[in-house]
N, C-alpha and C positions, 0 to 999 in steps of 0.2 A: 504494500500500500504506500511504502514511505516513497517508494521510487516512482510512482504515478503522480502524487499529488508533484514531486517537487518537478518533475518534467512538466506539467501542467502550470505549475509555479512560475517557471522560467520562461515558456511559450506564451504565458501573458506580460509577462517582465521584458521579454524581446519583442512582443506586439506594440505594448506601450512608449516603445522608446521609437521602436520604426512603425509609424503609424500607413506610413505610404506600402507595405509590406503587407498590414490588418486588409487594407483597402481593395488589395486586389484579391487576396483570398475570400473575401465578400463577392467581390465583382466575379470571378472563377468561380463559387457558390452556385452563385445568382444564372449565369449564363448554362452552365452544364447541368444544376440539380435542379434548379426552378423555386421557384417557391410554394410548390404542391408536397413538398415530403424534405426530409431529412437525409443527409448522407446517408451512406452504409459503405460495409469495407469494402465493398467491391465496387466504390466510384473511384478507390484510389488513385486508380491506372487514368484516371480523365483528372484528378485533380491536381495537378504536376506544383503550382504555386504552394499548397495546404503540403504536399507531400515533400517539397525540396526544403519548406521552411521548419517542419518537424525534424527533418536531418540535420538542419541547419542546428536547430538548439541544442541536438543529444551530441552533434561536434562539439559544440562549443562548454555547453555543461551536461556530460557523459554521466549515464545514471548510477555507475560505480568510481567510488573518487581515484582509485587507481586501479590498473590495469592487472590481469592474474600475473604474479609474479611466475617467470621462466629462471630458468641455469642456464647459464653461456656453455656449450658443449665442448668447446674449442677456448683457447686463449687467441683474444683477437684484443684490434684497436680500434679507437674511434679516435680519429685527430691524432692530438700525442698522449690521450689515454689509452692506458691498456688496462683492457678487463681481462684479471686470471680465470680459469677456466673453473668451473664451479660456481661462479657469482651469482647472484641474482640477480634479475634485469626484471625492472618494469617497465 
C-alpha cells in the first residue's frame, strides 16, 4: 500500500509543478476515452501522454529507494575506481 499511495503522491506532486503536462493528459483523456466512461487498462496502448508520464515519475522517484543489491563477479573498474571482486553494487 505504502508504495501506491506514494507513486500516487509524486504523480500529483509532478502534475502540480508541470501543469502544461496535467493538460494534455486531460486533453489525450478527452479525445481517445470520451466522456461517456472511464479509462481501463486496456486504453493504455492509446494513452501514450498518461503512460510516458507514469514512467516519467517511477524514473525519477523509483518505488524502492534503492536498487537489489548485486556482487561484482569479477574485479573490475569504473574510472580510476576499482571494485574488488565480491563487492556489493547497487
Amino acid at each position: 500500500v505504502e508504495t501506491t499511495s506514494s507513486v500516487v503522491k509524486w504523480s500529483i506532486a509532478y502534475l502540480l509543478h508541470y501543469p502544461q503536462a496535467k493538460e494534455k493528459i486531460q486533453k489525450e483523456i478527452d479525445q481517445k476515452i470520451g466522456l461517456t466512461r472511464t479509462p481501463v487498462l486496456n486504453d493504455r496502448q492509446q494513452l501514450l501522454h498518461l503512460e510516458s508520464t507514469i514512467r516519467e515519475v517511477l524514473r525519477i522517484r523509483p518505488v524502492a529507494p534503492l536498487l537489489i543489491p548485486h556482487l561484482a563477479c569479477t574485479e573490475s573498474s569504473i574510472g580510476e575506481y576499482t571494485i574488488p571482486k565480491g563487492t556489493r553494487i547497487y
